[in-house]
PDB file of N, CA, C, O and CB in Angstrom:
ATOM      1  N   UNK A   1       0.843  -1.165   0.000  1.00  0.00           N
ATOM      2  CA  UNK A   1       0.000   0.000   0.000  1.00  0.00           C
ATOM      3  C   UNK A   1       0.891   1.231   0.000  1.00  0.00           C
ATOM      4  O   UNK A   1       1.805   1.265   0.824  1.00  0.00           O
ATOM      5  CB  UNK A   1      -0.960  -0.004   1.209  1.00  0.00           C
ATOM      6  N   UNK A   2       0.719   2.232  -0.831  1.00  0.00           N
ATOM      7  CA  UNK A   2       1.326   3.751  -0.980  1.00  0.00           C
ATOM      8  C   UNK A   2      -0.025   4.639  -0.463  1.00  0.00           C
ATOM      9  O   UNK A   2      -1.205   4.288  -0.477  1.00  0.00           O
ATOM     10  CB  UNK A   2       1.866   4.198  -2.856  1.00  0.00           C
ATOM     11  N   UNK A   3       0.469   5.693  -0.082  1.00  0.00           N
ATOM     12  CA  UNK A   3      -0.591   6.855   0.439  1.00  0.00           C
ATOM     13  C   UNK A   3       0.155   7.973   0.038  1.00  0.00           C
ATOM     14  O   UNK A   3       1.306   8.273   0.355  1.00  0.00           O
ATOM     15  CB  UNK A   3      -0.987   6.932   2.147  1.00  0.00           C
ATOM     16  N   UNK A   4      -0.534   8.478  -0.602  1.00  0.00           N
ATOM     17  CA  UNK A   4       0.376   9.772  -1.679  1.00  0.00           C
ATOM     18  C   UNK A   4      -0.849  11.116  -0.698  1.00  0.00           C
ATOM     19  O   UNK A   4      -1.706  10.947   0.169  1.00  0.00           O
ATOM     20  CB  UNK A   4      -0.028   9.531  -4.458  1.00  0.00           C
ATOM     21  N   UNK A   5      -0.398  12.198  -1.318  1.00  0.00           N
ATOM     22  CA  UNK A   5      -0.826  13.388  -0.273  1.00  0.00           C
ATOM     23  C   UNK A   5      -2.111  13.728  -0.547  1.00  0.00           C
ATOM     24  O   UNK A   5      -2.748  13.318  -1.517  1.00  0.00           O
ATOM     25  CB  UNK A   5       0.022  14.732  -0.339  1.00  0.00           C
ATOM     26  N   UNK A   6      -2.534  14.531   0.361  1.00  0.00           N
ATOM     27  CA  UNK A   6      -3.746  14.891   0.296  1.00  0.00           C
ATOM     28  C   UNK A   6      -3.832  16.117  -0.793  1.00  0.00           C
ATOM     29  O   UNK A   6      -2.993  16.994  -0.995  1.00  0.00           O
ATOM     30  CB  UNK A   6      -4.205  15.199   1.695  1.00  0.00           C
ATOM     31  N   UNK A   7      -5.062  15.919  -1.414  1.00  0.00           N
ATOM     32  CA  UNK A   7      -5.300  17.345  -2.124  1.00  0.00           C
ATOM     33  C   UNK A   7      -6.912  18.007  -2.381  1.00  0.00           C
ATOM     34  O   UNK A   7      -8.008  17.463  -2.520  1.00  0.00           O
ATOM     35  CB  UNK A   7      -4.623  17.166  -3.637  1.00  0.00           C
ATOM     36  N   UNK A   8      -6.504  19.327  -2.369  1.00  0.00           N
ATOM     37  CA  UNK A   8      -8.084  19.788  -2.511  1.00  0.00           C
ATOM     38  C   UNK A   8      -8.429  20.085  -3.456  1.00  0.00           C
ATOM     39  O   UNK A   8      -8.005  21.129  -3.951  1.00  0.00           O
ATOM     40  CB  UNK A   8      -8.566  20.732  -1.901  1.00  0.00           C
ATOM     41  N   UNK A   9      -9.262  19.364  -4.052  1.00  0.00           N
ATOM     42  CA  UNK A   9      -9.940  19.439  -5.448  1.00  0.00           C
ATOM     43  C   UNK A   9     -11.640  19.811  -5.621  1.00  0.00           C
ATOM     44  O   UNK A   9     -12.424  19.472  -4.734  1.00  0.00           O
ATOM     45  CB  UNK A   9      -9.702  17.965  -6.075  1.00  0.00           C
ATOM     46  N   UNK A  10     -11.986  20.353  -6.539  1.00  0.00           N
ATOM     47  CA  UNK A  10     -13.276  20.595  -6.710  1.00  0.00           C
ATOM     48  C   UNK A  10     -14.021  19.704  -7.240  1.00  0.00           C
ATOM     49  O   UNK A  10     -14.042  19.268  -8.391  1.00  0.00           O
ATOM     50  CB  UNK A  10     -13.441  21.539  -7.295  1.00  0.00           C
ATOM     51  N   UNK A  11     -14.946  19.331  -5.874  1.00  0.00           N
ATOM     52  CA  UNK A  11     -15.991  18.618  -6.595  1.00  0.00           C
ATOM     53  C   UNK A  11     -17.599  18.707  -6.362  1.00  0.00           C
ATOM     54  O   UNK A  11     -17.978  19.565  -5.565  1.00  0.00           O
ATOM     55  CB  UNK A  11     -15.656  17.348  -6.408  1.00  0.00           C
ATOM     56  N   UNK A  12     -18.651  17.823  -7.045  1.00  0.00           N
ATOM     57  CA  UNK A  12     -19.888  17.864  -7.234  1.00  0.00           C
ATOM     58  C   UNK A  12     -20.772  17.129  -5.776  1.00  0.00           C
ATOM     59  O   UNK A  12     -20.538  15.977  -5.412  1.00  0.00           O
ATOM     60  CB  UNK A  12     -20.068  17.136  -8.680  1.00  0.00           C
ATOM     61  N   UNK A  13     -21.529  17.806  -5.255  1.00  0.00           N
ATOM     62  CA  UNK A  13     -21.958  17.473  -4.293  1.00  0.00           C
ATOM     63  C   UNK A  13     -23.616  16.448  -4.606  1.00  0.00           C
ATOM     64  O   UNK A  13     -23.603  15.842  -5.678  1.00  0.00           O
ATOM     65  CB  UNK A  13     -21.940  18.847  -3.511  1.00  0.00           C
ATOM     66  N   UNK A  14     -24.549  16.328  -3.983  1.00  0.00           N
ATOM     67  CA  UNK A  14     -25.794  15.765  -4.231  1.00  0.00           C
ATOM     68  C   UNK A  14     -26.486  16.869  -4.608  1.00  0.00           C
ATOM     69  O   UNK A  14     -27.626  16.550  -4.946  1.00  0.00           O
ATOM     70  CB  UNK A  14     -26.409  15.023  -3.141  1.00  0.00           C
ATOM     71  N   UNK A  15     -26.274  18.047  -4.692  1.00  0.00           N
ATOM     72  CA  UNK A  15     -27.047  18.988  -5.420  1.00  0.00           C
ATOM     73  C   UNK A  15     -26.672  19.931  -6.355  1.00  0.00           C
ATOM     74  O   UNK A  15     -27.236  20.992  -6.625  1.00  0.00           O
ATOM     75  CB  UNK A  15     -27.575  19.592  -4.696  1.00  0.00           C
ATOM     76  N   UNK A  16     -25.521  19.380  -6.895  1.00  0.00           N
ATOM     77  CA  UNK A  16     -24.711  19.434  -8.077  1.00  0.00           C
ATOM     78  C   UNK A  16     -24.049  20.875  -8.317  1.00  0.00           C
ATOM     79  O   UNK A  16     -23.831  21.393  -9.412  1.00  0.00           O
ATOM     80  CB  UNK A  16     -25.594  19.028  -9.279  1.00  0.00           C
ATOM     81  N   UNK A  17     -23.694  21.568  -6.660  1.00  0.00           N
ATOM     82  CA  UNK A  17     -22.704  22.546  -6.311  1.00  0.00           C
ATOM     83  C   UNK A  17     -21.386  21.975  -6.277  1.00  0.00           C
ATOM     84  O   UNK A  17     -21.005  20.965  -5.686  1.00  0.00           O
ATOM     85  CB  UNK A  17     -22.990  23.161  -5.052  1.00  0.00           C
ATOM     86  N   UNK A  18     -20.772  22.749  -6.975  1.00  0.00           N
ATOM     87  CA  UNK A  18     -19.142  22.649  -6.677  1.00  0.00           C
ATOM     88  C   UNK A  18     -18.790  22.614  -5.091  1.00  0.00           C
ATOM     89  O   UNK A  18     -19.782  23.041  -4.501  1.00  0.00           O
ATOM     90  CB  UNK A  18     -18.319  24.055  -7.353  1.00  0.00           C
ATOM     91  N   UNK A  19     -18.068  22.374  -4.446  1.00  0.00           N
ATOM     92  CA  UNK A  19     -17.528  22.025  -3.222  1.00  0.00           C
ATOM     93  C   UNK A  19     -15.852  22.248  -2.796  1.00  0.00           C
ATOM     94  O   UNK A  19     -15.583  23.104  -3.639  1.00  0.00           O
ATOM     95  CB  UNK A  19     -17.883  20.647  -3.168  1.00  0.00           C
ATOM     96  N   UNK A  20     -15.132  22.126  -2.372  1.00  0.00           N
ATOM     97  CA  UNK A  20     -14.059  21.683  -2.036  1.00  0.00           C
ATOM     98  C   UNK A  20     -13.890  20.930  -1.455  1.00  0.00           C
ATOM     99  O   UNK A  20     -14.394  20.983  -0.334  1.00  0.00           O
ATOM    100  CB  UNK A  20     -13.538  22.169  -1.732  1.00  0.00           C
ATOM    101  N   UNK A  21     -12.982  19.600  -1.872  1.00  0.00           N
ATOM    102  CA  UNK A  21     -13.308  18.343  -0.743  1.00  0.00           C
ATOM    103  C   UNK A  21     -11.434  17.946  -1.246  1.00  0.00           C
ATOM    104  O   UNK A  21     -10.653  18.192  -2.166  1.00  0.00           O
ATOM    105  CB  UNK A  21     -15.137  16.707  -1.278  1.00  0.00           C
ATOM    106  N   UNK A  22     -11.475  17.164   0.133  1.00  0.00           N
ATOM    107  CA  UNK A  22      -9.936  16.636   0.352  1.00  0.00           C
ATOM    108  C   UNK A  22      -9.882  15.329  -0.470  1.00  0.00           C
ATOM    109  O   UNK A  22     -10.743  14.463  -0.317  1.00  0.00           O
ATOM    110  CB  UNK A  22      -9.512  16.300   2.077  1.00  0.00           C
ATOM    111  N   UNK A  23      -8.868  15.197  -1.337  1.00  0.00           N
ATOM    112  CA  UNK A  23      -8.975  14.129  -2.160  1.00  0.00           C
ATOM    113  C   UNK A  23      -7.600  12.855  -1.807  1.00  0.00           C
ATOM    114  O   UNK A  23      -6.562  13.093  -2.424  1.00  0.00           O
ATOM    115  CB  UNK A  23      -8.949  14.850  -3.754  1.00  0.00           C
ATOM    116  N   UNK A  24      -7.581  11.922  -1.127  1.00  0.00           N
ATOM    117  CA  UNK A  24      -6.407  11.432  -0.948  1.00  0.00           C
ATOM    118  C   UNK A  24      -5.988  10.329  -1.991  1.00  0.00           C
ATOM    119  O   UNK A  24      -6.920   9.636  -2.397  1.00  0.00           O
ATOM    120  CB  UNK A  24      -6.379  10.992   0.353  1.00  0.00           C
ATOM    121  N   UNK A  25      -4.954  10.104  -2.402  1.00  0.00           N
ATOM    122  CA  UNK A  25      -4.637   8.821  -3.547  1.00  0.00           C
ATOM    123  C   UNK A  25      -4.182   7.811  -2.748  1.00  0.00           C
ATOM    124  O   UNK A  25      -3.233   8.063  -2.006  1.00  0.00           O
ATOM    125  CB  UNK A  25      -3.432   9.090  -4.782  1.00  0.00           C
ATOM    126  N   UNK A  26      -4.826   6.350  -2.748  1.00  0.00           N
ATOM    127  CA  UNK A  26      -4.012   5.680  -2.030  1.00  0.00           C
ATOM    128  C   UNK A  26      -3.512   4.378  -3.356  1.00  0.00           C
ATOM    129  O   UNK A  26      -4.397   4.007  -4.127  1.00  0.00           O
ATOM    130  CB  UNK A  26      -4.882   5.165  -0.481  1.00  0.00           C
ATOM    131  N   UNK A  27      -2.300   3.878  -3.477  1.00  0.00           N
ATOM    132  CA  UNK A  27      -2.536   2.879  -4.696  1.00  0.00           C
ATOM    133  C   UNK A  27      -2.322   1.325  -3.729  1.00  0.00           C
ATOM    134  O   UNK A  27      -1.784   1.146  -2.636  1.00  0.00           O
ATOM    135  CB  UNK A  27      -1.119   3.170  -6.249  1.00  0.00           C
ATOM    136  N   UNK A  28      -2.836   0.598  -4.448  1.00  0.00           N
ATOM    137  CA  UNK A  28      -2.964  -1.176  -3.426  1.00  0.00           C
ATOM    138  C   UNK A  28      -2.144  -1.694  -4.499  1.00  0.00           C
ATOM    139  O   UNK A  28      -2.422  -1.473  -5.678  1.00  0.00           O
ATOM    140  CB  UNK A  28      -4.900  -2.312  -3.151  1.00  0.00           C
ATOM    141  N   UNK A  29      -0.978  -2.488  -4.074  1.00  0.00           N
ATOM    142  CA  UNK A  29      -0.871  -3.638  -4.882  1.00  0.00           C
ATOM    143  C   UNK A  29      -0.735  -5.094  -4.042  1.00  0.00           C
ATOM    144  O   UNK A  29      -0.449  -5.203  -2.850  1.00  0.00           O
ATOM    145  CB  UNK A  29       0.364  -3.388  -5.795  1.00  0.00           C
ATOM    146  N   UNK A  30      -1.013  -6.152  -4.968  1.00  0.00           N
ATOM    147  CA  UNK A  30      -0.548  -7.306  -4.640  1.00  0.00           C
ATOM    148  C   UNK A  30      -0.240  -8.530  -5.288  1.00  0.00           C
ATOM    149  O   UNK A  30      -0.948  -8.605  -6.292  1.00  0.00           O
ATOM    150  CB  UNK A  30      -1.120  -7.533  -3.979  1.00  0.00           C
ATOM    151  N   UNK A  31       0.492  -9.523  -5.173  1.00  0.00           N
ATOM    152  CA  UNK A  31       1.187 -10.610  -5.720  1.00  0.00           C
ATOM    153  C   UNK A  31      -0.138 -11.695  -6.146  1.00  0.00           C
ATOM    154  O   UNK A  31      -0.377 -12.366  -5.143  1.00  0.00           O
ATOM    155  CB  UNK A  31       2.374 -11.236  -4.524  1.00  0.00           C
ATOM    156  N   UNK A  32      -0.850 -11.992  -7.025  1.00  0.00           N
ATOM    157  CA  UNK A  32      -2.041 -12.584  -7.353  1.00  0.00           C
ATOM    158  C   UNK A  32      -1.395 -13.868  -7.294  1.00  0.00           C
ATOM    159  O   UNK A  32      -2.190 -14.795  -7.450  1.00  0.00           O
ATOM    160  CB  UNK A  32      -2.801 -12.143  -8.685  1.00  0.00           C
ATOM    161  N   UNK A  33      -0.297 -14.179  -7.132  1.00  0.00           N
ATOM    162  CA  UNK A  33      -0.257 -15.677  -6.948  1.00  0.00           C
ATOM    163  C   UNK A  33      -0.523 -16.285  -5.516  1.00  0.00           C
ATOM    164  O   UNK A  33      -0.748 -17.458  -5.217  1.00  0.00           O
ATOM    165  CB  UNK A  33       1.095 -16.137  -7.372  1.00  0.00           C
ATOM    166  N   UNK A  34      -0.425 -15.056  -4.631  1.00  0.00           N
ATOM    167  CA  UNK A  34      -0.694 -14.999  -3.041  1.00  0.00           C
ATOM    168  C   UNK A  34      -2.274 -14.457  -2.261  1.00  0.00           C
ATOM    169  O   UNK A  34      -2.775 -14.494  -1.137  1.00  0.00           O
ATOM    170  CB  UNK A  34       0.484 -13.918  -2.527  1.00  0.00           C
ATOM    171  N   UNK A  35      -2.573 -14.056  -3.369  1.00  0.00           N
ATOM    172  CA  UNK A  35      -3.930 -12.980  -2.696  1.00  0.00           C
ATOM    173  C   UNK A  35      -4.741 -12.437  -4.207  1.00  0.00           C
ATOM    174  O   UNK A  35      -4.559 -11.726  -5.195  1.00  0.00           O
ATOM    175  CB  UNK A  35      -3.104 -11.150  -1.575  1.00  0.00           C
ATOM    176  N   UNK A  36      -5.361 -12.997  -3.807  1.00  0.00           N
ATOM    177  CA  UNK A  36      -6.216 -12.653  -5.429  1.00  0.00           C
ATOM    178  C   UNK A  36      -6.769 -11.020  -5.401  1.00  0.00           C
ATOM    179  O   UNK A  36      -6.742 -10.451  -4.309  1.00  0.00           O
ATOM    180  CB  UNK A  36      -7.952 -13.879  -5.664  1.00  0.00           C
ATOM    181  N   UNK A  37      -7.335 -10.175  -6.761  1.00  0.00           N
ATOM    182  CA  UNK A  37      -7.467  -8.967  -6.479  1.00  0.00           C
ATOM    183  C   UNK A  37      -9.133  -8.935  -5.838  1.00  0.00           C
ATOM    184  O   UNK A  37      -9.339  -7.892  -5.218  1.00  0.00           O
ATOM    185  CB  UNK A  37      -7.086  -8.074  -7.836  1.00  0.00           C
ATOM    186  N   UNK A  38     -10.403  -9.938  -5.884  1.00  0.00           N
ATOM    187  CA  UNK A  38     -11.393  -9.547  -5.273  1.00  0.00           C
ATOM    188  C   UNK A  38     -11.200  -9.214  -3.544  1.00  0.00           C
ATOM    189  O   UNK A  38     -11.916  -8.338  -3.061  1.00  0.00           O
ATOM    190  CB  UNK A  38     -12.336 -10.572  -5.623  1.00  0.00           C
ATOM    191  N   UNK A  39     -10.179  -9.972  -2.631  1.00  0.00           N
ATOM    192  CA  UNK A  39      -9.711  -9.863  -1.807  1.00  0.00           C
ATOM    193  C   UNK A  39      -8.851  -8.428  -1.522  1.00  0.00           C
ATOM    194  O   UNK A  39      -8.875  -7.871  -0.425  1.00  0.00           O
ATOM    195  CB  UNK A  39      -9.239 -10.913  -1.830  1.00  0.00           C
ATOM    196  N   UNK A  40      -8.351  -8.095  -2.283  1.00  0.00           N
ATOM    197  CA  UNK A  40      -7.691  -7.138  -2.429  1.00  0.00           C
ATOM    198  C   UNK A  40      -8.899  -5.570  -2.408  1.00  0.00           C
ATOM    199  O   UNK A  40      -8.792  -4.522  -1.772  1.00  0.00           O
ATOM    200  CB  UNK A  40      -6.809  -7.537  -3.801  1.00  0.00           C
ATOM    201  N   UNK A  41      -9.671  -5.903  -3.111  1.00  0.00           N
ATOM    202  CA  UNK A  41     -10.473  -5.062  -3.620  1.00  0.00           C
ATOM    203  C   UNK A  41     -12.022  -4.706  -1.902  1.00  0.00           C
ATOM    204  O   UNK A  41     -12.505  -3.785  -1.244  1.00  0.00           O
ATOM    205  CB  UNK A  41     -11.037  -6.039  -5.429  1.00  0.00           C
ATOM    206  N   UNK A  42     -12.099  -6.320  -2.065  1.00  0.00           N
ATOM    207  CA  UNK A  42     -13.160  -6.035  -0.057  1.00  0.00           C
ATOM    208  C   UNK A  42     -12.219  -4.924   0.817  1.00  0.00           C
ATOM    209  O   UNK A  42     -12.667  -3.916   1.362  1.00  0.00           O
ATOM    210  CB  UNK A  42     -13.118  -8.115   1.454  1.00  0.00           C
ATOM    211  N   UNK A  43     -11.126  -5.261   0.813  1.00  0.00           N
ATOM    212  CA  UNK A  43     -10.406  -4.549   2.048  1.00  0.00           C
ATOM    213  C   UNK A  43     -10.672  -3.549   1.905  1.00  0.00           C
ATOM    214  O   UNK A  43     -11.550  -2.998   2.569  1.00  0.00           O
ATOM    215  CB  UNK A  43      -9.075  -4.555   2.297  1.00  0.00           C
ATOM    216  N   UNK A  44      -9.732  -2.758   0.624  1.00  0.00           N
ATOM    217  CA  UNK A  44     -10.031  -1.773   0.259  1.00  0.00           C
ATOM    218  C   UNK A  44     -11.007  -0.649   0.186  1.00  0.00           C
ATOM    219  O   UNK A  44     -10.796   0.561   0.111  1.00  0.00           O
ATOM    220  CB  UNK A  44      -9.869  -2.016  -0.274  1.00  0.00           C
ATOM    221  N   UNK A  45     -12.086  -1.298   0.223  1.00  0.00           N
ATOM    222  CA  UNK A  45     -13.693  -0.601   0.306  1.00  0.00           C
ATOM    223  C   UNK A  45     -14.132  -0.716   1.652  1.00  0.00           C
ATOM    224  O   UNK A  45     -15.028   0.016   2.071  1.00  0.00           O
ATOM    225  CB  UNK A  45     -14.922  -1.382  -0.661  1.00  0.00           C
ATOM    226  N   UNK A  46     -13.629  -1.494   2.306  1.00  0.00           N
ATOM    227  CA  UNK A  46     -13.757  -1.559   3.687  1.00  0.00           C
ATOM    228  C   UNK A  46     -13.184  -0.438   4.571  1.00  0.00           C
ATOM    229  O   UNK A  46     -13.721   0.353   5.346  1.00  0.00           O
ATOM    230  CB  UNK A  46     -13.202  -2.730   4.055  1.00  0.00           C
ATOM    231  N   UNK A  47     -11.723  -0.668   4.133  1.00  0.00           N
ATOM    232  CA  UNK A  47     -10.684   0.638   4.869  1.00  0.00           C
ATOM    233  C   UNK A  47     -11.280   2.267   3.981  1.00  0.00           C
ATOM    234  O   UNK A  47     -11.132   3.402   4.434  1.00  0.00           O
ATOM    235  CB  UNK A  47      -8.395   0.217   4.328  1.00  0.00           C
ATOM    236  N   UNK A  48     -11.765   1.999   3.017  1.00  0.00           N
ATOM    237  CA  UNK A  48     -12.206   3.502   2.643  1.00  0.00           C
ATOM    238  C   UNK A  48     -13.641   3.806   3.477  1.00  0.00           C
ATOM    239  O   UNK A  48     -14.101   4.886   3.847  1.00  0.00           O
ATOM    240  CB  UNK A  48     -12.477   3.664   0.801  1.00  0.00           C
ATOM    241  N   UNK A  49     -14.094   2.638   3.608  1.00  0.00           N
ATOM    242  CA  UNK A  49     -15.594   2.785   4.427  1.00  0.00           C
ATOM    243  C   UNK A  49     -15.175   3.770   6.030  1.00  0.00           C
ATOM    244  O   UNK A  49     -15.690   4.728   6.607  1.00  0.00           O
ATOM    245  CB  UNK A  49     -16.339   0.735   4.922  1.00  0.00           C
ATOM    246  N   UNK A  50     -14.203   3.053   6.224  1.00  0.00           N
ATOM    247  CA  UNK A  50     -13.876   3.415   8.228  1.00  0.00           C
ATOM    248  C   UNK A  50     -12.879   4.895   7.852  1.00  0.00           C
ATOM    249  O   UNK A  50     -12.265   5.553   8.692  1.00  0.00           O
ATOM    250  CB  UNK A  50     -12.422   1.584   9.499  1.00  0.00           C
ATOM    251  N   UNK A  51     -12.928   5.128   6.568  1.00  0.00           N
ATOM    252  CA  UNK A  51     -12.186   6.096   6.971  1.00  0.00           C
ATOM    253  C   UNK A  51     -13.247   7.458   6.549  1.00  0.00           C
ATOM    254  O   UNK A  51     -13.077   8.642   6.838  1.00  0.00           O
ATOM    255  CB  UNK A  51     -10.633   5.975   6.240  1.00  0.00           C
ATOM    256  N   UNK A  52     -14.425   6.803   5.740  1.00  0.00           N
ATOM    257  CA  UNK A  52     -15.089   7.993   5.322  1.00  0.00           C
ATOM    258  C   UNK A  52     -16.071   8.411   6.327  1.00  0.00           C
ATOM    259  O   UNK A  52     -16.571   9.531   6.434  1.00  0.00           O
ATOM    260  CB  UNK A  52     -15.734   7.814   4.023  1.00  0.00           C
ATOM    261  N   UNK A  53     -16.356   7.045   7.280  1.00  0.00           N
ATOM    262  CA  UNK A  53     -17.316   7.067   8.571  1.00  0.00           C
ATOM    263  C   UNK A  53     -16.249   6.375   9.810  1.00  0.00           C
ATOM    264  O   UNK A  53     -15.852   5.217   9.931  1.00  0.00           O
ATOM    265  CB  UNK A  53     -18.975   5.957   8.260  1.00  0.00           C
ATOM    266  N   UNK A  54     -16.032   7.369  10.490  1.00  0.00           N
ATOM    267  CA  UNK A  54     -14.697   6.554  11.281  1.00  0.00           C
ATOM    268  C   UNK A  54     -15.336   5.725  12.660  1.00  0.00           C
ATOM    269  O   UNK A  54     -15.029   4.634  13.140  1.00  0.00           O
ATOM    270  CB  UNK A  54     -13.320   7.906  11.932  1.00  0.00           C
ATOM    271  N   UNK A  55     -16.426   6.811  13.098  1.00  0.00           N
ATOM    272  CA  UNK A  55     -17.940   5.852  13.907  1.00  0.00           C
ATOM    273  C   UNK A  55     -17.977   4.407  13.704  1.00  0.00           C
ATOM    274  O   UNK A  55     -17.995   3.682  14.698  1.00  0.00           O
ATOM    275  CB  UNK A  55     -19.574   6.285  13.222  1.00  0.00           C
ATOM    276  N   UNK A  56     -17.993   3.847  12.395  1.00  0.00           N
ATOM    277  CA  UNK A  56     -18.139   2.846  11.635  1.00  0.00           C
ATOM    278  C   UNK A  56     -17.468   1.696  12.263  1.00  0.00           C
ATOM    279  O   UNK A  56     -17.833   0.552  12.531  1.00  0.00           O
ATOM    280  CB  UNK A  56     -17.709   3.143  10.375  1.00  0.00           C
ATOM    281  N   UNK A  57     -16.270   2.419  12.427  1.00  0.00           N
ATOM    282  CA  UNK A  57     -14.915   1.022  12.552  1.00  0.00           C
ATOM    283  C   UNK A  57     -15.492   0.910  14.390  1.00  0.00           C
ATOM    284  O   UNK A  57     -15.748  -0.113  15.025  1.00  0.00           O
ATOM    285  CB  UNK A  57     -12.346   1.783  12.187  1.00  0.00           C
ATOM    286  N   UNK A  58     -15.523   1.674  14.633  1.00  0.00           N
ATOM    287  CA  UNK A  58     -16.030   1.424  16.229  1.00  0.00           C
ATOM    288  C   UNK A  58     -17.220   0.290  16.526  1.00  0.00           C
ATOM    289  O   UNK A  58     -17.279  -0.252  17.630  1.00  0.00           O
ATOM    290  CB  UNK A  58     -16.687   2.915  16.814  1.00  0.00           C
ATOM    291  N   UNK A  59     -17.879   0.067  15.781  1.00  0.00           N
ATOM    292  CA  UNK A  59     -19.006  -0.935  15.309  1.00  0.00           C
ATOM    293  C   UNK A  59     -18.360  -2.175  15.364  1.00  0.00           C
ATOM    294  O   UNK A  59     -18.805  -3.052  16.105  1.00  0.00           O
ATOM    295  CB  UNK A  59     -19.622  -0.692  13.820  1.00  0.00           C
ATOM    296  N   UNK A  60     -16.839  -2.460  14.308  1.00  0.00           N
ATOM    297  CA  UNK A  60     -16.533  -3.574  14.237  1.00  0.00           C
ATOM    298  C   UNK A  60     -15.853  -4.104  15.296  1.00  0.00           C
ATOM    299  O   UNK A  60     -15.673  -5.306  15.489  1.00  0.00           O
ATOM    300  CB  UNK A  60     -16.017  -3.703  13.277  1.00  0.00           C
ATOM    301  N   UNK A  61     -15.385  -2.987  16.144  1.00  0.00           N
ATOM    302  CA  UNK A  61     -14.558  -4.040  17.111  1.00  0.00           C
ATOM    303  C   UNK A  61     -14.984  -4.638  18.473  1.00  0.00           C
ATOM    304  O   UNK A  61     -14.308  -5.414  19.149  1.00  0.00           O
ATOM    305  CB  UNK A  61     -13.359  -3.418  17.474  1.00  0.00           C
ATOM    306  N   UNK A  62     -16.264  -4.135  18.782  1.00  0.00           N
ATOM    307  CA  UNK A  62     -17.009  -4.811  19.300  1.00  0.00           C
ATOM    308  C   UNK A  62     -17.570  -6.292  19.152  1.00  0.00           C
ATOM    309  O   UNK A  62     -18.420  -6.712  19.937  1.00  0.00           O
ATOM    310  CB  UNK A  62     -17.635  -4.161  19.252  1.00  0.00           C
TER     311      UNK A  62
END
């Protein structure tokens, strides 16, 4: 996993105003002979889940 910087970019909200919102890049890789990419891909949406609702992850460790 790489985590490249944050940036503020303009974007479209649910009522189709421009915004400013923090945009972070993160890139995943992995060895498919070890970890296939659907595996790769759950986490991923998972760790973006707890990070977009951080409440969230508090849920799981219970």
């Amino acid at each position: 996993m790489a985590i490249g910087k944050t940036q503020w970019l303009p974007r479209f909200d649910e009522h189709g105003a421009v915004q400013r919102r923090a945009i972070l890049t993160v890139t995943w890789a992995g060895d498919h002979r070890f970890i296939d990419g659907g595996t790769i891909a759950r986490f991923c949406n998972a760790w973006k889940g707890f990070l977009e609702a951080p409440e969230s992850m508090l849920l799981h460790l219970a």
